[in-house]
C-alpha positions in Angstrom: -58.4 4.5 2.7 -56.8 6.5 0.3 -54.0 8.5 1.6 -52.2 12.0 0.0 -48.5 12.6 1.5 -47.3 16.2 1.2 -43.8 16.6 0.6 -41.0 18.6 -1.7 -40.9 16.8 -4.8 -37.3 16.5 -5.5 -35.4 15.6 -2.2 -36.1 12.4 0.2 -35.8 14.3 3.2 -37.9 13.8 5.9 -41.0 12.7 3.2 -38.9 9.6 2.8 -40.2 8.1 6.2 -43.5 8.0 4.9 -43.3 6.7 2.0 -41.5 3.8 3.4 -44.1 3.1 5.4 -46.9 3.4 2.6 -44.8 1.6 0.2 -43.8 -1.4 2.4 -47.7 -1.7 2.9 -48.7 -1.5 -0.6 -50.8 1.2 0.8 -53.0 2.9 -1.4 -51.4 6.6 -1.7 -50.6 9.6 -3.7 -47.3 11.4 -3.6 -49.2 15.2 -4.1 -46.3 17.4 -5.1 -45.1 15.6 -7.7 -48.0 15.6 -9.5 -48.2 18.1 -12.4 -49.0 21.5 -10.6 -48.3 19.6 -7.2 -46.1 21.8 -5.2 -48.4 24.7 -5.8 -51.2 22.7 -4.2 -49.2 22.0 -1.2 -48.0 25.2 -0.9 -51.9 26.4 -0.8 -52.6 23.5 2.1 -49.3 24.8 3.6 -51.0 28.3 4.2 -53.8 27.1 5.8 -53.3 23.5 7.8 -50.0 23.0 8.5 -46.3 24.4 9.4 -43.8 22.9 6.8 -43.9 19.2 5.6 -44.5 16.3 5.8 -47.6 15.9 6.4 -50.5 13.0 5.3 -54.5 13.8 4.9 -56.5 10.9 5.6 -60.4 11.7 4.3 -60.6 14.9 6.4 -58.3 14.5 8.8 -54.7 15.7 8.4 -51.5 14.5 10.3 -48.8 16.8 10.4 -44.9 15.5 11.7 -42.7 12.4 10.7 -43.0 10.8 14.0 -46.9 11.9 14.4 -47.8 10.1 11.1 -45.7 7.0 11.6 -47.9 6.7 14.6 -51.1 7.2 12.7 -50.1 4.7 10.1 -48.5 1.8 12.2 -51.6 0.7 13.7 -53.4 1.1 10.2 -50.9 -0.3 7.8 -49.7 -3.6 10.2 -46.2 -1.8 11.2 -47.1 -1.4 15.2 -48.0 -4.1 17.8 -51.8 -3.4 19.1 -50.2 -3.1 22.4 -50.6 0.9 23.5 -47.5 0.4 25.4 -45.6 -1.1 22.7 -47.1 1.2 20.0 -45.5 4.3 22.7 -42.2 2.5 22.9 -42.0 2.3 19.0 -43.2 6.1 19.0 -40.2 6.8 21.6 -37.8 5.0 18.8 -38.9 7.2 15.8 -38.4 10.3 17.9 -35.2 9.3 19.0 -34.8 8.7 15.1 -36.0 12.4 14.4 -33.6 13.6 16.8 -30.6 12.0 15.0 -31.7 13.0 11.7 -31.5 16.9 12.7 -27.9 16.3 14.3 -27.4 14.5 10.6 -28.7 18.0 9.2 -26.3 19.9 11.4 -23.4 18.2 10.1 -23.2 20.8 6.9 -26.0 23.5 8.4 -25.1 24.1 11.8 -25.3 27.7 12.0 -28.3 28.3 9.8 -30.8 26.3 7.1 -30.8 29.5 5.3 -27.5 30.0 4.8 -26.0 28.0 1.7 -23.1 25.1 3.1 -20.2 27.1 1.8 -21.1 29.9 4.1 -20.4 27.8 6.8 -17.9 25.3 6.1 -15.7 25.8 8.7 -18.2 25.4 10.9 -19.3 22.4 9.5 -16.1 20.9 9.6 -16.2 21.3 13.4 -19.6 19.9 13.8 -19.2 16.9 11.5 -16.0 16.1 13.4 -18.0 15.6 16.5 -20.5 14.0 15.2 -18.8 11.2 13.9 -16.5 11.1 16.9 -18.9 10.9 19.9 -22.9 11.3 18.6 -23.0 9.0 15.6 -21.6 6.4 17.8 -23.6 6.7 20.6 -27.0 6.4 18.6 -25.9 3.7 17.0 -24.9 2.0 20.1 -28.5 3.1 21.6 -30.5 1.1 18.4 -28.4 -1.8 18.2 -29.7 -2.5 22.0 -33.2 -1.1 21.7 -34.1 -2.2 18.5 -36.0 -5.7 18.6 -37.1 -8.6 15.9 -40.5 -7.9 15.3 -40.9 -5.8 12.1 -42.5 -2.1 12.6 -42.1 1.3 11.0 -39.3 1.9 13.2 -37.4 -1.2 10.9 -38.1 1.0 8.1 -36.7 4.1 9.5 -33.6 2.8 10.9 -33.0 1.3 7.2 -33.5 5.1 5.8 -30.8 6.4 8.4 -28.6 4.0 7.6 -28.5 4.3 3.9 -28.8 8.0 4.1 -25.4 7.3 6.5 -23.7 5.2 3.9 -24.3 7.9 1.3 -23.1 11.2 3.4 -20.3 9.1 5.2 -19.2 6.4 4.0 -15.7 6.3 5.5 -17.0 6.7 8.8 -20.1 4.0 8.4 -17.2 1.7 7.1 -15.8 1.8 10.6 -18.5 1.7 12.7 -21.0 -1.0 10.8 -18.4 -3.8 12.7 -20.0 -2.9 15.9 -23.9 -2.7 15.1 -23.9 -6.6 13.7 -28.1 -6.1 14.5 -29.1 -2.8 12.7 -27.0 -4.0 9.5 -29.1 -7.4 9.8 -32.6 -4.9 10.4 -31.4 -3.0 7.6 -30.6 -6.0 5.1 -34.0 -7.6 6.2 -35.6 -4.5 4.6 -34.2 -4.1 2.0 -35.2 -7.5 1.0 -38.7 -7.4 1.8 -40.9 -8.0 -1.7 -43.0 -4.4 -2.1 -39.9 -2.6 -0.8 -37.2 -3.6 -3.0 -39.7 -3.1 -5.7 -40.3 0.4 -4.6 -36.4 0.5 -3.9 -35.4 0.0 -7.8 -38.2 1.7 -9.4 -38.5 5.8 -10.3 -40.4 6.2 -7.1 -37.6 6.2 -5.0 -36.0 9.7 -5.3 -32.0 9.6 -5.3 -29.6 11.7 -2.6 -28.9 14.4 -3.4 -27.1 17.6 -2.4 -30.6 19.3 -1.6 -31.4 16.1 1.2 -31.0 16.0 4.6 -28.2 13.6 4.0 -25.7 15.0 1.6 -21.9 14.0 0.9 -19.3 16.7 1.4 -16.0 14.5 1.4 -14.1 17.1 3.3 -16.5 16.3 5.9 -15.9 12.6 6.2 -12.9 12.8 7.9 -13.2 11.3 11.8 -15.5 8.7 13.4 
């Protein structure tokens, strides 16, 4: 199967997931907007089949949400159990995942996505503050327990949040990575396996960036 991911060319943002998944399975893909011409194609397929990005066509069919592809591909790609009750817990893990990566998001846009960051610093300030005091914590409390050792999709997402973590807060990680001794091991597994850090060191990987979902205000960085 030959698979086409949709996503903005230029940020890792949500998109990143994916390509995880695809790369870690030497899947047989293209990345369509950053092709020559490319975001105006997806913009086009955007008007027609689908809300906002990401989203993977398969052949004919097309598979729109993070979460909802990740599902798609597991089973395909060798990152899910066969078990229909394992595959749904691992489902229930990646939206757990999605859920933390808006509060991430919130951190420097909690009033509004369209405003720019500097319009609502203040507020910021206020919500990065309780993230880093209470949330951050508590979901990484929640994955070092419900996180287990055999590899899935989910391993590959919980490795993009915590990189994505180490890059918007890294004074904060620093003093919470003592008491999640599991998800640092899931995440140096990762990192390690063969297509992966291949994929990790080459041009393909997009760097943060202060257009991402994880970006790194230092006046932010304060608490946690």
């Amino acid at each position: 199967m030959r698979y086409e991911l949709y996503y903005w060319p230029s940020i890792q943002g949500r998109g990143e997931f994916v390509r995880l998944a695809l790369e870690d399975a030497g899947a047989d893909y293209g990345d369509v907007a950053r092709r020559p011409n490319g975001t105006a194609a997806m913009q086009r397929f955007l008007q027609k089949q689908a809300f906002a990005p990401p989203f993977l066509r398969a052949g004919k069919l097309v598979v729109a949400q993070t979460a909802n592809i990740l599902l798609y591909l597991g089973a395909r790609l060798g990152l899910a159990p066969k078990s229909e009750p394992e595959r749904l817990r691992l489902h229930g893990l990646q939206l757990t995942i999605s859920d933390w990566l808006v509060e991430v998001h919130d951190t420097h846009h909690p009033v509004a996505a369209s405003l720019y960051y500097e319009d609502q610093r203040t507020e910021a300030k206020v919500r990065a503050g309780i993230f880093l005091t209470s949330r951050l914590p508590k979901f990484l409390r929640y994955f070092e327990r419900a996180a287990d050792d055999r590899f899935s999709y989910v391993h590959l997402s919980l490795f993009q949040m915590i990189e994505g973590l180490r890059y918007a807060f890294p004074k904060a990680m620093a003093r919470q990575e003592q008491r999640c001794p599991r998800l640092l091991k899931i995440h140096d597994r990762v990192a390690k396996r063969a297509r992966l850090a291949k994929y990790l060191s080459s041009p393909r990987r997009i760097a943060f960036n202060q257009q991402g979902l994880f970006r790194r205000y230092p006046e932010l960085d304060e608490k946690g």
